[in-house]
N, CA, C and O atoms as a MOPAC input file, in Angstrom:
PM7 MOZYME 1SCF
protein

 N      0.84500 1    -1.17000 1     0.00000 1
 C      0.00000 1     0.00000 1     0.00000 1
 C      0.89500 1     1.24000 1     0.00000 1
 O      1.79000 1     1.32500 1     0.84200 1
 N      0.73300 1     2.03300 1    -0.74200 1
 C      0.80200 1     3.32600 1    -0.33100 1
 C      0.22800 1     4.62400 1    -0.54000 1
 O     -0.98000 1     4.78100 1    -0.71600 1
 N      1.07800 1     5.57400 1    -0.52600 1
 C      0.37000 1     7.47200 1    -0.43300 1
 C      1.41000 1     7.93300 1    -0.58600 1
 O      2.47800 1     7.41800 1    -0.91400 1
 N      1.00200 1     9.43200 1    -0.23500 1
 C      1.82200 1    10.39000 1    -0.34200 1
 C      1.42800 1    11.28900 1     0.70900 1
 O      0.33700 1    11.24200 1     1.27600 1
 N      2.66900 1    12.39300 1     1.03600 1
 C      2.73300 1    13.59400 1     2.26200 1
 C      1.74600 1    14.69800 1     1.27400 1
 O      1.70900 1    14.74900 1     0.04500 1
 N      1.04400 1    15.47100 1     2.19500 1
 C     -0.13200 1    16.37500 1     1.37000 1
 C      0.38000 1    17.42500 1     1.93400 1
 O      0.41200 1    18.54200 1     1.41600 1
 N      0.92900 1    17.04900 1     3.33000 1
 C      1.52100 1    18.63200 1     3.73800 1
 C      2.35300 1    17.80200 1     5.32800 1
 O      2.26900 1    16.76200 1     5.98100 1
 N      3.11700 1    19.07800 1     5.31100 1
 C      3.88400 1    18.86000 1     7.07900 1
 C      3.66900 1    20.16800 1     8.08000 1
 O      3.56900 1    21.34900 1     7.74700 1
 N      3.63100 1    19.62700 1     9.32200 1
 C      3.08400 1    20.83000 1    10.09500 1
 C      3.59900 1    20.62800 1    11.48700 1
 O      3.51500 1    19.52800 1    12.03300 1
 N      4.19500 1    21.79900 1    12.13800 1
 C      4.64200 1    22.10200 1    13.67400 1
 C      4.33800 1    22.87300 1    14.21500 1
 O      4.30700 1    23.89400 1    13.52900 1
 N      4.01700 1    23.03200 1    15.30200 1
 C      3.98600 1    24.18400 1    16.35800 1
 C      4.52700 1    23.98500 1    17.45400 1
 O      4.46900 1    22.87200 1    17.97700 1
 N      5.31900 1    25.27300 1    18.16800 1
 C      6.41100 1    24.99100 1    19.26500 1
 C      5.39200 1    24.71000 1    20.46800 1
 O      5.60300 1    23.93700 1    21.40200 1
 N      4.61300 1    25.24000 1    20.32900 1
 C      3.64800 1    24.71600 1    21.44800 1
 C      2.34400 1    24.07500 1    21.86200 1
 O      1.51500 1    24.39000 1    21.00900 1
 N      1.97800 1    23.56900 1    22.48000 1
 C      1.18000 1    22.06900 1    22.58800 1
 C     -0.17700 1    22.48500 1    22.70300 1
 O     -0.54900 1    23.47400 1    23.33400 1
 N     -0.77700 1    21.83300 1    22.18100 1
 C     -2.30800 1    22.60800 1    22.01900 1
 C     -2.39000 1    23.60900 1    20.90800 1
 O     -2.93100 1    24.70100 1    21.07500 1
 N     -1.99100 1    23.33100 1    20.06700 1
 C     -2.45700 1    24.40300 1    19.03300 1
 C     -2.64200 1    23.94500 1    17.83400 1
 O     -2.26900 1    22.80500 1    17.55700 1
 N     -3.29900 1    24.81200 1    16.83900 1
 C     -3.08300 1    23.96500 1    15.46400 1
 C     -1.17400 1    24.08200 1    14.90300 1
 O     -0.37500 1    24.90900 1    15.34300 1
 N     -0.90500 1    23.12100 1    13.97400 1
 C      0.33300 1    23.22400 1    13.60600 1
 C      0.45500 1    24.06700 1    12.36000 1
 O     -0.43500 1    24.41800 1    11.58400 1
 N      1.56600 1    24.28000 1    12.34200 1
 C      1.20400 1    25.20400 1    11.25000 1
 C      2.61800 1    24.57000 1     9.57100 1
 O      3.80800 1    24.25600 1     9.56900 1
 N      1.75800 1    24.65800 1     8.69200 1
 C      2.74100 1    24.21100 1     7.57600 1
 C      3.81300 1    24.47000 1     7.42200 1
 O      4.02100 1    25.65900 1     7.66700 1
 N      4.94000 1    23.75700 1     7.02100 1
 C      6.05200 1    23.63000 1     6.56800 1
 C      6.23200 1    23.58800 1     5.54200 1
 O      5.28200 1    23.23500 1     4.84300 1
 N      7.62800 1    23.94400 1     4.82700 1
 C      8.32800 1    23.72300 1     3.28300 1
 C      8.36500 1    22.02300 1     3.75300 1
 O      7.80000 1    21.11300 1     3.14600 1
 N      9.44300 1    21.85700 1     5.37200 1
 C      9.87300 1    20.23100 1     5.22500 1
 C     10.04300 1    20.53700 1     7.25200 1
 O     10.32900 1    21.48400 1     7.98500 1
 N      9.65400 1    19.06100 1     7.41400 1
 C     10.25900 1    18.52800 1     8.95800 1
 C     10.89900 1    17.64800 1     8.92800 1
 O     10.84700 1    16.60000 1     8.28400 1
 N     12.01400 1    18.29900 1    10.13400 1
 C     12.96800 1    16.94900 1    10.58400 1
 C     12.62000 1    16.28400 1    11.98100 1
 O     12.49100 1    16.90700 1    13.03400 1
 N     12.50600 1    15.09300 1    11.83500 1
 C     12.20200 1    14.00000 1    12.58500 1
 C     13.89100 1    13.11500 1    13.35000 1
 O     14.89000 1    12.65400 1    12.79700 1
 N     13.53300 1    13.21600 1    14.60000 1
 C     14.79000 1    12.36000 1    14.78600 1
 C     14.41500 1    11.44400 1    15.48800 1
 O     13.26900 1    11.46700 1    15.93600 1
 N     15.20000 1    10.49400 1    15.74200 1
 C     14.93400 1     8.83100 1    16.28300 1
 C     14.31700 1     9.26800 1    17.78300 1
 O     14.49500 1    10.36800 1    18.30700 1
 N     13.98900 1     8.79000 1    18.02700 1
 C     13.24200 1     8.33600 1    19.44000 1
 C     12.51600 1     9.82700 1    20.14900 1
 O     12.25300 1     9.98200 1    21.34200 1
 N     12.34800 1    10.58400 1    19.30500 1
 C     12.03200 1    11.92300 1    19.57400 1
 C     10.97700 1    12.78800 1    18.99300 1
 O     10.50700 1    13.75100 1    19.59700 1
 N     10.62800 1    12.42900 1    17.83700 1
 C      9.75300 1    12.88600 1    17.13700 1
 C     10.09400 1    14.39800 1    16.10300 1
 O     11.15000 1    14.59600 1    15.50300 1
 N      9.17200 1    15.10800 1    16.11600 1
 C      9.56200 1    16.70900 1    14.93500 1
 C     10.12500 1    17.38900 1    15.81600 1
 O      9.84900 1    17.46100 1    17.01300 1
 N     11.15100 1    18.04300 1    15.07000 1
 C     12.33800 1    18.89700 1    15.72600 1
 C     11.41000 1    19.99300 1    15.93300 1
 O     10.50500 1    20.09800 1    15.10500 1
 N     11.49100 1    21.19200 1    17.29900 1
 C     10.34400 1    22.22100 1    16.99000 1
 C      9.38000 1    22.38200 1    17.38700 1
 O      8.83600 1    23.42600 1    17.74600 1
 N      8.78600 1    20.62200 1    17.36800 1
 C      7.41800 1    20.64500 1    17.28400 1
 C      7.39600 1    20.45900 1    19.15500 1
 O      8.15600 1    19.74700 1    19.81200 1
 N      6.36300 1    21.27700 1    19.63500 1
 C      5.75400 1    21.10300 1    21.30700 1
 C      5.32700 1    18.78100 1    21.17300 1
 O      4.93600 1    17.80500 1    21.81300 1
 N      5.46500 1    18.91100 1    20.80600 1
 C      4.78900 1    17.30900 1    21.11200 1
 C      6.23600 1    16.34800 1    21.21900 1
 O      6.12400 1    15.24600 1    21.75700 1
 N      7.48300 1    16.74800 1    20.74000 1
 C      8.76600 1    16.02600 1    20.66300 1
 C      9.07600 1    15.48600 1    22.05200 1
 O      8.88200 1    16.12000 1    23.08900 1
 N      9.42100 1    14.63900 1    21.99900 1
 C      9.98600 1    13.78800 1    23.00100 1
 C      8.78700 1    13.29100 1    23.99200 1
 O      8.78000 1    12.68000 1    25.06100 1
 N      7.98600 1    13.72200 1    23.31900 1
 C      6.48100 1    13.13500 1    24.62800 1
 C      6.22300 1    11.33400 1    24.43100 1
 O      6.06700 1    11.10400 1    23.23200 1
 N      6.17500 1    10.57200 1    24.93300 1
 C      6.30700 1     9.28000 1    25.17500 1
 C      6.02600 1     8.84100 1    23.87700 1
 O      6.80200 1     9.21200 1    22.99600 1
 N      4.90700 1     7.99900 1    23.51800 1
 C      4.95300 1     7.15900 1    22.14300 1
 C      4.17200 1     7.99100 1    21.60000 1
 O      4.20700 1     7.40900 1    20.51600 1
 N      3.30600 1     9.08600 1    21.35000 1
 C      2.79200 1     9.88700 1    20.58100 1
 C      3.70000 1    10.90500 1    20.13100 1
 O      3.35400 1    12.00200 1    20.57000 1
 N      4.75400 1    10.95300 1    19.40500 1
 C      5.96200 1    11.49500 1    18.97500 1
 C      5.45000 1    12.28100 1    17.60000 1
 O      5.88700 1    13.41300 1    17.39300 1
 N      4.77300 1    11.83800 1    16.91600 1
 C      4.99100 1    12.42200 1    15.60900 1
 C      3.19600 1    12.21300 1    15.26300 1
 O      2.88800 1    11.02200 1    15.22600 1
 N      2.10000 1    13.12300 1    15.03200 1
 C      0.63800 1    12.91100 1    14.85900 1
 C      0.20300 1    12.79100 1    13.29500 1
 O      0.36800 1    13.80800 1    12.62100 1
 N     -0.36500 1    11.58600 1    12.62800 1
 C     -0.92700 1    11.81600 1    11.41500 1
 C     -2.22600 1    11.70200 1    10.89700 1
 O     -3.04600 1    10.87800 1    11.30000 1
 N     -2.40300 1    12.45500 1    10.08100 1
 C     -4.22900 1    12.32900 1     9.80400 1
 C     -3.90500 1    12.71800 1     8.32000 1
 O     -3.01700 1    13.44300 1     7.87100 1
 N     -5.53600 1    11.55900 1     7.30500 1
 C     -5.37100 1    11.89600 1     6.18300 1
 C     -6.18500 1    13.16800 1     5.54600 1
 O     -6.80700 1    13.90000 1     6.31500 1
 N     -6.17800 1    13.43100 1     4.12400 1
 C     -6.60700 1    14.38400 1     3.77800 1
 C     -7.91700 1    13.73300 1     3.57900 1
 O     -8.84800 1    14.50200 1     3.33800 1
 N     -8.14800 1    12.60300 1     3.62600 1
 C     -9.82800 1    12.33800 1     3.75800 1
 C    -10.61200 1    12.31700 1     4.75200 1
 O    -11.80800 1    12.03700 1     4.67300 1
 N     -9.88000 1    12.67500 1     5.99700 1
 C    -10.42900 1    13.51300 1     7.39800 1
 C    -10.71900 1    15.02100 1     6.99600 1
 O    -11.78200 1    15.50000 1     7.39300 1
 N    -10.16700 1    15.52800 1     6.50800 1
 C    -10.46600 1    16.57900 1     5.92800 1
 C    -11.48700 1    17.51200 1     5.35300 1
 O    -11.99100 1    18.56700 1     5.73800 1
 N    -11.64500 1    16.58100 1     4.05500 1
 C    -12.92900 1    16.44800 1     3.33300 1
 C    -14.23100 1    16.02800 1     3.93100 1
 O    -15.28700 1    16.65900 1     3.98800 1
 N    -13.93300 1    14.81300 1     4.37000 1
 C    -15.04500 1    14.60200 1     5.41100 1
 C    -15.85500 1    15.83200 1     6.15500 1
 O    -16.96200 1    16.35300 1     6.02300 1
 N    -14.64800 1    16.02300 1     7.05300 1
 C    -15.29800 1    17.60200 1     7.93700 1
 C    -15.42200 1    18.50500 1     7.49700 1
 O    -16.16900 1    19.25900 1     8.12000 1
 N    -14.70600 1    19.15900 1     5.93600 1
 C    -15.37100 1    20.16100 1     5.27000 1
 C    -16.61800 1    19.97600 1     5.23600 1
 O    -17.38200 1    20.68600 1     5.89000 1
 N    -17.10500 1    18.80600 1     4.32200 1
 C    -18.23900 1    18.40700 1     4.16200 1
 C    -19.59200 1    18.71000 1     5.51600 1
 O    -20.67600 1    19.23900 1     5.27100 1
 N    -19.17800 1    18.25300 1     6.79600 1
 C    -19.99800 1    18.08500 1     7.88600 1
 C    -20.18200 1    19.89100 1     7.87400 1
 O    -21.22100 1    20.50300 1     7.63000 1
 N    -18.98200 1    20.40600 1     8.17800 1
 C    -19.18700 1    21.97300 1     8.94000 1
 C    -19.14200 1    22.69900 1     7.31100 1
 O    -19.46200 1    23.87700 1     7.15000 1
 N    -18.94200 1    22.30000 1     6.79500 1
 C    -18.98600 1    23.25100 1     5.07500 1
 C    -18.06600 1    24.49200 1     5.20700 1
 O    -18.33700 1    25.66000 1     4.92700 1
 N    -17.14200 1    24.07400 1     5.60100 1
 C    -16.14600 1    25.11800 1     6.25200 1
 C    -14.71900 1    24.23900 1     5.47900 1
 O    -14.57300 1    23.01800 1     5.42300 1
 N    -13.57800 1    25.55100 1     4.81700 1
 C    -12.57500 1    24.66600 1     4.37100 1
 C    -11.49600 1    24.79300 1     5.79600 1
 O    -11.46100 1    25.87600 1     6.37900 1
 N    -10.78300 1    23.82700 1     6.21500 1
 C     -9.48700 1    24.18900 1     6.95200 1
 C     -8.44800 1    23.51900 1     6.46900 1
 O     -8.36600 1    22.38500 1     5.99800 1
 N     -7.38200 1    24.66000 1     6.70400 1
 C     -6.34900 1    24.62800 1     6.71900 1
 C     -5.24600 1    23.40300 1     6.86000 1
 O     -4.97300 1    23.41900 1     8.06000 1
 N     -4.36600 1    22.19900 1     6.15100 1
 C     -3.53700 1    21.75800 1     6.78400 1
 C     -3.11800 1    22.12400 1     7.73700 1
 O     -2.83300 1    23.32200 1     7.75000 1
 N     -2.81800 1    21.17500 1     9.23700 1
 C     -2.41400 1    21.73700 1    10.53500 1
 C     -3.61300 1    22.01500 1    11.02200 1
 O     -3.63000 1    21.90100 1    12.24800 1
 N     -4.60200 1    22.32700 1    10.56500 1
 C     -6.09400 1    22.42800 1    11.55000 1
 C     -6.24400 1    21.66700 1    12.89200 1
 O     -6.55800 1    22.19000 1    13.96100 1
 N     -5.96000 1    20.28800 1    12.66800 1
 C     -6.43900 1    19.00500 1    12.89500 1
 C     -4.97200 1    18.93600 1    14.29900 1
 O     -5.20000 1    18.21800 1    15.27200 1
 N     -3.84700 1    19.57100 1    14.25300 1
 C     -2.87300 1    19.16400 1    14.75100 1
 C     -2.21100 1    17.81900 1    14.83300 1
 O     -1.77400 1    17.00300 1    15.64400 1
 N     -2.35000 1    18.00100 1    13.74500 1
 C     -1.30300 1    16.67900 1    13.16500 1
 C      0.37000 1    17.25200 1    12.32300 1
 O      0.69100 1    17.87500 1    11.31100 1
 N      0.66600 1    16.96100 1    12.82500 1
 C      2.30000 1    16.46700 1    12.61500 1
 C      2.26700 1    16.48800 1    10.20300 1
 O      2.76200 1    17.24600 1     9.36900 1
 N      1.49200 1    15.34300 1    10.12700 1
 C      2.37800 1    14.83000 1     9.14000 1
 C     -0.06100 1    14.79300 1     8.49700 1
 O     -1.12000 1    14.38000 1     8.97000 1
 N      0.39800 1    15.47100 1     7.35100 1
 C     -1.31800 1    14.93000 1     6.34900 1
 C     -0.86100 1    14.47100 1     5.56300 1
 O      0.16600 1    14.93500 1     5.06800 1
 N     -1.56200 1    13.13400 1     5.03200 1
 C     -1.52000 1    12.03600 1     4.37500 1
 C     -2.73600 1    11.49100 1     2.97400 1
 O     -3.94000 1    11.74000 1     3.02200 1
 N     -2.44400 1    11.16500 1     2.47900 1
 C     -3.44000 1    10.73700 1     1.08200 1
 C     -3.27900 1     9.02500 1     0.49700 1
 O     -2.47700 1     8.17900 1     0.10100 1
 N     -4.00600 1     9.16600 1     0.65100 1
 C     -4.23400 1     7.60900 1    -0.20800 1
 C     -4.43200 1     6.62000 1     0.52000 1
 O     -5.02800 1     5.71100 1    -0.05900 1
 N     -4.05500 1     6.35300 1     2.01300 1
 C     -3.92300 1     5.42200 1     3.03800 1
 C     -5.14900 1     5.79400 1     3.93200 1
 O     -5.33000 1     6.98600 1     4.18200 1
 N     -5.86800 1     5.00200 1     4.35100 1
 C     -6.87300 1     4.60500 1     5.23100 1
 C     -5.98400 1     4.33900 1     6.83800 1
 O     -5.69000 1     3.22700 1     7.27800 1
 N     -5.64400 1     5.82200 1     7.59200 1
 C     -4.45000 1     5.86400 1     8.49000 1
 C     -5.26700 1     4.87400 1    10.20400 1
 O     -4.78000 1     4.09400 1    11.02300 1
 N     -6.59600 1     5.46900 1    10.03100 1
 C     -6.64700 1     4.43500 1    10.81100 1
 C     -7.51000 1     3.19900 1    11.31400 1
 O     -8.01900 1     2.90100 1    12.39500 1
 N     -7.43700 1     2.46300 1     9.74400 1
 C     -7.07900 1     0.87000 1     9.77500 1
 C     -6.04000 1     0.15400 1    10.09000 1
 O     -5.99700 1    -1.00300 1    10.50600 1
 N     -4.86300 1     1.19800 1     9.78200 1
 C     -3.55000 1     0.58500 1    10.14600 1
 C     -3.42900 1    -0.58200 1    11.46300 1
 O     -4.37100 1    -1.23200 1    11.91700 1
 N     -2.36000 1    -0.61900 1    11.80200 1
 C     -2.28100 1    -1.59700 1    13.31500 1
 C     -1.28600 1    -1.36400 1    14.28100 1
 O     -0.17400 1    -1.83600 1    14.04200 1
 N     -1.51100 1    -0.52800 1    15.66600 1
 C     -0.45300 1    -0.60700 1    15.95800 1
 C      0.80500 1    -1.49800 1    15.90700 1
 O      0.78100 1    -2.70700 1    16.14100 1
 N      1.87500 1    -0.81100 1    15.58900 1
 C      2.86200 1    -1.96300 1    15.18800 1
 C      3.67300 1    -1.72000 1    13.95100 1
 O      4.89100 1    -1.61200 1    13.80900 1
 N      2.28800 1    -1.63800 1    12.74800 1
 C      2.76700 1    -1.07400 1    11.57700 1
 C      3.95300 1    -0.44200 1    11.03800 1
 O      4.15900 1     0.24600 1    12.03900 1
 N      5.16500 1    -0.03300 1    10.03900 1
 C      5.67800 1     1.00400 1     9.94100 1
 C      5.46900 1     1.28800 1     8.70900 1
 O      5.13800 1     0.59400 1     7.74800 1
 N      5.73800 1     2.57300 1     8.85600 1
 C      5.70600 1     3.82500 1     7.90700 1
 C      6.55500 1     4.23800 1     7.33400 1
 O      7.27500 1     4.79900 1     8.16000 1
 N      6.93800 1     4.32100 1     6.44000 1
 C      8.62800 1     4.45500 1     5.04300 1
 C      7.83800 1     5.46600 1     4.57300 1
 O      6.69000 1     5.36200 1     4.14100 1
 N      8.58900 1     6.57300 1     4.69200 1
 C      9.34600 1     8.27300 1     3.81800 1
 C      9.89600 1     8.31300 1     3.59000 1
 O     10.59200 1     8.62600 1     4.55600 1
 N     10.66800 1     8.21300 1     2.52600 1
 C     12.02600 1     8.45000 1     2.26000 1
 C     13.32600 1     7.64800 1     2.91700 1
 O     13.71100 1     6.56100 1     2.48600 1
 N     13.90700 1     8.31200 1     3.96400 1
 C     14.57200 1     7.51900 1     4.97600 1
 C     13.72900 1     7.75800 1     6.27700 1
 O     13.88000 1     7.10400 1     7.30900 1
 N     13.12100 1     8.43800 1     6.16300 1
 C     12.61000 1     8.38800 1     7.90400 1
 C     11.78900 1     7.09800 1     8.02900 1
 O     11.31400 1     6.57900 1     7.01900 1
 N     11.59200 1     6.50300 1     9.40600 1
 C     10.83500 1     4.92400 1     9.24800 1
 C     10.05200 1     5.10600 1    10.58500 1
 O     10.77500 1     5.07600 1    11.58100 1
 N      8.88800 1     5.26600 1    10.77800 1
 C      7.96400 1     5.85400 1    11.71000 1
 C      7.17800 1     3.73000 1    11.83800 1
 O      7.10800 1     2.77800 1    11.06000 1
 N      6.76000 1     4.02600 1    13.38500 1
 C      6.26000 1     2.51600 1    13.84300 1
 C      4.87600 1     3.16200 1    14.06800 1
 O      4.92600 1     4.25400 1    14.63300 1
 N      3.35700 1     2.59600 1    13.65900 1
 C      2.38900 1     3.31800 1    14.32900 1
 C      2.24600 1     2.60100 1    16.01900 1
 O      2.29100 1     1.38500 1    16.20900 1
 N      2.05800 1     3.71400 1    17.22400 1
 C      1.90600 1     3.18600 1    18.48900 1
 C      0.56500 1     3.25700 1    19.31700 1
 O      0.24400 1     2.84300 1    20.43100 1
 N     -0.41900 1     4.30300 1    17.81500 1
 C     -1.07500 1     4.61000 1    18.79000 1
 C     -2.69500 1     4.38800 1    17.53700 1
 O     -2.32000 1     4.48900 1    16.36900 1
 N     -3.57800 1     4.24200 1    17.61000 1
 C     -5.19500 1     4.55500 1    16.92500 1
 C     -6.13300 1     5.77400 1    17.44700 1
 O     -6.99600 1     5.41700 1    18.24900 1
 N     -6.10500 1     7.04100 1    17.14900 1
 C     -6.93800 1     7.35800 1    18.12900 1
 C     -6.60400 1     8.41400 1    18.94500 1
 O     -5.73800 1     9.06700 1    18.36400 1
 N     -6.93300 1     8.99900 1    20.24200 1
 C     -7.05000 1     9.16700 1    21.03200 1
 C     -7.96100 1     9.63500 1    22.14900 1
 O     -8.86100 1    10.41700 1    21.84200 1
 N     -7.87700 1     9.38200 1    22.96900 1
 C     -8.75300 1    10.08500 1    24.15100 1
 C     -9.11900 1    11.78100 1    23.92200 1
 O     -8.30400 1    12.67000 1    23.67400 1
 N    -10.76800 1    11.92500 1    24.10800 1
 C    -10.74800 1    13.33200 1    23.52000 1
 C    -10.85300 1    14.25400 1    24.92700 1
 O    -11.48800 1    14.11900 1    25.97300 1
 N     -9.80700 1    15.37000 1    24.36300 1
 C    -10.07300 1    16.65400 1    25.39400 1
 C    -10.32900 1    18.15300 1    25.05100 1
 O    -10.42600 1    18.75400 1    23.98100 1
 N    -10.39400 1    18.49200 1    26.21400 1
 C    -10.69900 1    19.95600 1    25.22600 1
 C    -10.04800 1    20.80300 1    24.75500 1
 O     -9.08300 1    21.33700 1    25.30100 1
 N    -10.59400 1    21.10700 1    23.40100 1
 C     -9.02600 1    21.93600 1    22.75900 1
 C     -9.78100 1    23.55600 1    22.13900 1
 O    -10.99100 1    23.67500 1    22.32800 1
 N     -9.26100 1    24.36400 1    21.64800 1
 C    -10.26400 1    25.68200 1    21.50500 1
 C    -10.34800 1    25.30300 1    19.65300 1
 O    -10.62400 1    26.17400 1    18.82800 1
 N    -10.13100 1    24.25100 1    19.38800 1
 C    -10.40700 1    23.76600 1    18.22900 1
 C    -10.40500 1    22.60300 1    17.40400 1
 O     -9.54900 1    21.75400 1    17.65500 1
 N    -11.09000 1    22.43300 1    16.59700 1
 C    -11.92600 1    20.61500 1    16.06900 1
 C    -10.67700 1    20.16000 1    15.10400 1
 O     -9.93600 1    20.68300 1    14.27100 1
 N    -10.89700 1    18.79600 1    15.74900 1
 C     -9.44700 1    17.85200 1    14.88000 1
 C    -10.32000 1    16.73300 1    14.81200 1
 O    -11.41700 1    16.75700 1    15.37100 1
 N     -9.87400 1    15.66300 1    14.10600 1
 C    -10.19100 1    14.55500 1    13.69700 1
 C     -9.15000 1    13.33100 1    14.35900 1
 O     -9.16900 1    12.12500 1    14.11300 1
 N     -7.91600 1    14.36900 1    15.61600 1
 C     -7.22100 1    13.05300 1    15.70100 1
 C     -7.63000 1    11.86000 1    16.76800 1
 O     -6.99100 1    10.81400 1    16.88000 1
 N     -8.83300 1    12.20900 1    17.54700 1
 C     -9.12100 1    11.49100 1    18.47900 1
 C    -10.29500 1    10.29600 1    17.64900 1
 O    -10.56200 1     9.38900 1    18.43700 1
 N    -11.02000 1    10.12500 1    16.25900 1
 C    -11.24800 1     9.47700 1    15.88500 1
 C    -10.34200 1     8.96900 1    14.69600 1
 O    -10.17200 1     7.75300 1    14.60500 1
 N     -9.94300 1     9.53600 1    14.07900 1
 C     -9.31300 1     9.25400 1    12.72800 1
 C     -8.01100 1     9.69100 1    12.49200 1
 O     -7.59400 1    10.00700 1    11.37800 1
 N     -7.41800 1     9.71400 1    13.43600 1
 C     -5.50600 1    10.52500 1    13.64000 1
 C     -4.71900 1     8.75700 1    14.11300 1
 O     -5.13300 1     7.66600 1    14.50300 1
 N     -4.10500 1     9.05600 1    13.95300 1
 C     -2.79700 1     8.07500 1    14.02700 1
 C     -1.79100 1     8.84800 1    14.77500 1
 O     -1.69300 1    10.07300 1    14.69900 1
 N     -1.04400 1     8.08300 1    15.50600 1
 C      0.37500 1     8.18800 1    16.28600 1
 C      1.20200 1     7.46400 1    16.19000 1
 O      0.89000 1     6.27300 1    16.17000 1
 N      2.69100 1     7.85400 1    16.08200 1
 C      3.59600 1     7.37100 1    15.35800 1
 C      5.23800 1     7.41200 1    16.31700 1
 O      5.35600 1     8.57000 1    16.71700 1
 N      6.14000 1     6.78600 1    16.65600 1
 C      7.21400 1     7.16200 1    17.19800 1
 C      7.93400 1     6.75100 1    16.01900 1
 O      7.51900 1     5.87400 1    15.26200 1
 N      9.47700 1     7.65500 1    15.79300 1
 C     10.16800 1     7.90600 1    14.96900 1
 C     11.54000 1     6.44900 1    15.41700 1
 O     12.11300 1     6.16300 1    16.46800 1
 N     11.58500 1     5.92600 1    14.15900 1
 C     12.52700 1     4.20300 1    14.59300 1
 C     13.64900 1     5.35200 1    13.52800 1
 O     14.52200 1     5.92700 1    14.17800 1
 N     13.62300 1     5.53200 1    12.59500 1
 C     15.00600 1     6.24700 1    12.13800 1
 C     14.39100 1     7.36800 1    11.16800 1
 O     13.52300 1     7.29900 1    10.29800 1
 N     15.41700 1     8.75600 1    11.80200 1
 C     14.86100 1     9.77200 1    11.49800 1
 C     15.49800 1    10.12900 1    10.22700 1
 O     16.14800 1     9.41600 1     9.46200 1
 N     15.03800 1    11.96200 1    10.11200 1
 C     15.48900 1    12.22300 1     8.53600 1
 C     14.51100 1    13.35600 1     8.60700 1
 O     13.86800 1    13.82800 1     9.54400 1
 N     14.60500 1    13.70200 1     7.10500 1
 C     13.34600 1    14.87500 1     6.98200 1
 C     12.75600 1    14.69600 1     5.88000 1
 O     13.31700 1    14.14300 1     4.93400 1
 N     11.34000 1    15.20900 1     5.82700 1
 C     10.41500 1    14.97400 1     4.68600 1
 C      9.61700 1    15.93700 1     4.38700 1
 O      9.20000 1    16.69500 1     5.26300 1
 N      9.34300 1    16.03600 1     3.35500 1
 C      8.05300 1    17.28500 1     2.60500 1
 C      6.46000 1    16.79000 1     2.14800 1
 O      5.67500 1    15.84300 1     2.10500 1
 N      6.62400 1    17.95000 1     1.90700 1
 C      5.21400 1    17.54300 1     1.10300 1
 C      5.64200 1    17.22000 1    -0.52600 1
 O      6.56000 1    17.80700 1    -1.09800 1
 N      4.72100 1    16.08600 1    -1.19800 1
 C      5.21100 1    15.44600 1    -1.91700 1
 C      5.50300 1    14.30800 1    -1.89100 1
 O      5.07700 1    13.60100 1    -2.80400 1
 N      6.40400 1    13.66200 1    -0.74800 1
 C      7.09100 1    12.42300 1    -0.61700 1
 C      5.92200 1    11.29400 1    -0.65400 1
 O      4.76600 1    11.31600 1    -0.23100 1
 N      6.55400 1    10.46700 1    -1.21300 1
 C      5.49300 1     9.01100 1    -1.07200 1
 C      5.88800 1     7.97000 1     0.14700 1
 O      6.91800 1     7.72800 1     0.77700 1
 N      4.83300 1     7.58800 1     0.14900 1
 C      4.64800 1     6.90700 1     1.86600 1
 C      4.63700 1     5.02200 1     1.43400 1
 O      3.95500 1     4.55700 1     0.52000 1
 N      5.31000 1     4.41800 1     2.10000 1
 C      5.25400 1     3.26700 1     1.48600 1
 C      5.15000 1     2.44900 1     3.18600 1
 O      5.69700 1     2.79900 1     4.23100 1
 N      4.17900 1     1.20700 1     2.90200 1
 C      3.80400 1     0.26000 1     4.85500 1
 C      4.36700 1    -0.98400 1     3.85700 1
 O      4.48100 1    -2.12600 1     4.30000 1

């Protein structure tokens, strides 16, 4: 199976939307350089596809932004969470393990899709990637 990167996104601080990148660097056991979420236990690196996206355009008829969602890394073509924890993820050289489906929802001052349809990822060997790159499991 694979996809491709639709966009990359960081913010230095936690709770917020991320905001787009040209490219992120990812390092081993740490997650996005930059990014407020780095080094936080196995939720290291956040991904959601661009068909979370659409979806919620659709619901709120509202367009947002890549990084809306606070995700790390938007994705295309892959159904992110069918995956299995366990899984890995090939970019280029970076090699991401998925650790997580999901998460527990809290309150944030804005709507994401990662607590139903987001993926979590810790970084097994890092590198950097753009938008563009193809995603290969």
């Amino acid at each position: 199976m694979s996809g491709k990167i639709v966009s990359v996104n960081l913010n230095q601080e936690r709770g917020q939307i991320k905001l787009v990148q040209d490219k992120i660097t990812l390092k081993k056991n740490y997650g996005v350089i930059g990014d407020g979420h780095g080094g936080i236990d196995h939720k290291q690196v956040s991904l959601v596809g661009v068909e979370s996206y659409v979806k919620m355009s659709k619901e709120d008829n509202k367009n947002y932004p890549y990084g809306s969602f606070a995700e790390n890394i938007t994705t295309e073509g892959i159904v992110l969470y069918n995956l299995k924890v366990g899984d890995k993820i090939q970019v280029g050289d970076v090699l991401l393990q998925v650790s997580q489906i999901g998460k527990t929802i809290h309150p944030t001052n804005f709507k994401t899709m990662l607590p139903k349809e987001g993926i979590f990822a810790i970084v097994l060997k890092g590198g950097s990637i753009r938008k563009g790159d193809s995603i290969l499991l």
